[in-house]
Residue frames relative to the residue before (quaternion, step in Angstrom):
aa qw qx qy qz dx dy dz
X 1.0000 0.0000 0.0000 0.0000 0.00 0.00 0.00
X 0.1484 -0.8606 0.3813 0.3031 3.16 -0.53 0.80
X 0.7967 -0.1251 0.1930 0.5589 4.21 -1.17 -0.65
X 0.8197 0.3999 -0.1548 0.3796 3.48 0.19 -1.38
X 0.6477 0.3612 -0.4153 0.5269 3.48 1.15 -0.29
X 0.6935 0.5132 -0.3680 0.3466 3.32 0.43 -0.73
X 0.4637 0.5198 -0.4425 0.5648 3.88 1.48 -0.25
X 0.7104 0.5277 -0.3525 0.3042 3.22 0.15 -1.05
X 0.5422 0.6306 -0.3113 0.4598 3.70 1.33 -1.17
X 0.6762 0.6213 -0.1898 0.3475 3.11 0.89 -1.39
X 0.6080 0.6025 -0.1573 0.4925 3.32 1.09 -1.47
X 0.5515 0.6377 -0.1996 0.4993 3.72 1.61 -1.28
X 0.8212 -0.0245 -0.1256 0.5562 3.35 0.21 -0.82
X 0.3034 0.3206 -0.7802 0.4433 3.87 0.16 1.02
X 0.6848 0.5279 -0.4600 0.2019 3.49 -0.71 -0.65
X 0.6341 0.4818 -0.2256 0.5611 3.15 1.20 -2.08
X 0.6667 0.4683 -0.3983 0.4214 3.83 0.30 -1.01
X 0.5843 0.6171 -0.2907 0.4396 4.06 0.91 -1.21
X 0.6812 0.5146 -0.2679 0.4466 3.63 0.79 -1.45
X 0.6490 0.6250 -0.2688 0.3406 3.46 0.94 -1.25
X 0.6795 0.4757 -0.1580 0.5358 3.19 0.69 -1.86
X 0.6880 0.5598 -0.2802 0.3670 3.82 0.73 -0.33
X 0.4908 0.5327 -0.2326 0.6490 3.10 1.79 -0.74
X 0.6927 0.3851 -0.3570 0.4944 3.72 0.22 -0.63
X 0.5655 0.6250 -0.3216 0.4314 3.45 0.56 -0.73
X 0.7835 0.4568 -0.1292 0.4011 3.12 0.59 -1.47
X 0.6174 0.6989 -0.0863 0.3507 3.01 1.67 -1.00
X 0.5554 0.5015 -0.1143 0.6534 2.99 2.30 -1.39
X 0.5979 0.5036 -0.4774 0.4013 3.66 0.74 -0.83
X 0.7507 0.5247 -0.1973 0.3495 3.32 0.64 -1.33
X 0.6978 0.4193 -0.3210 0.4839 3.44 0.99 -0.43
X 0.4489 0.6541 -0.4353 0.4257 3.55 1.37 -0.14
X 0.7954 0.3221 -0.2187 0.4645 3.16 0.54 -1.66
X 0.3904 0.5072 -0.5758 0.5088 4.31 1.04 0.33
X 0.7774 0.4890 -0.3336 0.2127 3.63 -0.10 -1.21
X 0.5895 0.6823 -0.1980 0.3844 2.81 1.81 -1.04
X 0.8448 0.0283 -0.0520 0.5317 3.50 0.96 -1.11
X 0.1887 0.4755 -0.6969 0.5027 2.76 0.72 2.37
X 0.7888 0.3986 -0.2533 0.3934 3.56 0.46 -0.89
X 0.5145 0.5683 -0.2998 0.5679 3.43 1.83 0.12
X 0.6261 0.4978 -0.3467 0.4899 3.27 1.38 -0.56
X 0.6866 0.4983 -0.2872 0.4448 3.49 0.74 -1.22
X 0.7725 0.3439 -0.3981 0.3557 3.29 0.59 -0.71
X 0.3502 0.7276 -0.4200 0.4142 3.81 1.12 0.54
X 0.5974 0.5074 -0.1372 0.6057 2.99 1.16 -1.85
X 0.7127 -0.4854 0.4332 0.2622 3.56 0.10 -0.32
X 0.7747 0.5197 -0.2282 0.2787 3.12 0.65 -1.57
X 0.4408 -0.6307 0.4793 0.4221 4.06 -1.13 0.31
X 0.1252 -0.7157 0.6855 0.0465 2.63 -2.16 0.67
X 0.6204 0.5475 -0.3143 0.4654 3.53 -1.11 -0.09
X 0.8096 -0.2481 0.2969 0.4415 3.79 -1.45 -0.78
X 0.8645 0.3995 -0.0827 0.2935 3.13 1.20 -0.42
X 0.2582 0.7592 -0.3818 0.4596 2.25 2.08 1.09
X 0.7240 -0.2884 0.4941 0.3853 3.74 -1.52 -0.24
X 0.3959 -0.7194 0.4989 0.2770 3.90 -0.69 0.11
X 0.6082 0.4337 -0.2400 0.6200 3.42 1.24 -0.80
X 0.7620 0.2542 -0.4725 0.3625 4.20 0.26 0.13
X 0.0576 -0.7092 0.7008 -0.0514 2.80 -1.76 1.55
X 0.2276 0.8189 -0.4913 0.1901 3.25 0.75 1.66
X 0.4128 0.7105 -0.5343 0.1982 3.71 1.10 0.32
X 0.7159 0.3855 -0.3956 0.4270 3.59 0.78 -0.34
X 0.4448 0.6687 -0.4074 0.4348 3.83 1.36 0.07
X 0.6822 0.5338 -0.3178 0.3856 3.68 0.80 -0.26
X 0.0112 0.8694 -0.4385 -0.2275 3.32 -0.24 1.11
């Protein structure tokens, strides 16, 4: 194989590898900013969140 093809491979999966990690990224940004104004919702509604919630409530994904 020669220099140039084997750069070129290279170039292939930085990209593929580059795209990936970007999705995930993106993936966290977006779930940040869901979690966020669920727990902006609830705390409207009244209800606790955070550490100071009950152990047994796991209603943040119950809100629609």
């Amino acid at each position: 194989m020669n220099s140039v093809a084997l750069f070129a491979y290279g170039v292939l999966v930085t990209l593929v590898v580059g795209f990936g990690i970007g999705l995930l990224v993106w993936g966290a940004i977006l779930d940040g900013r869901h979690d966020h104004e669920v727990r902006a919702r609830l705390e409207d509604h009244g209800e606790a969140t955070g550490p100071a919630a009950e152990p047994g409530d796991h209603h943040l994904g119950a809100v629609s």
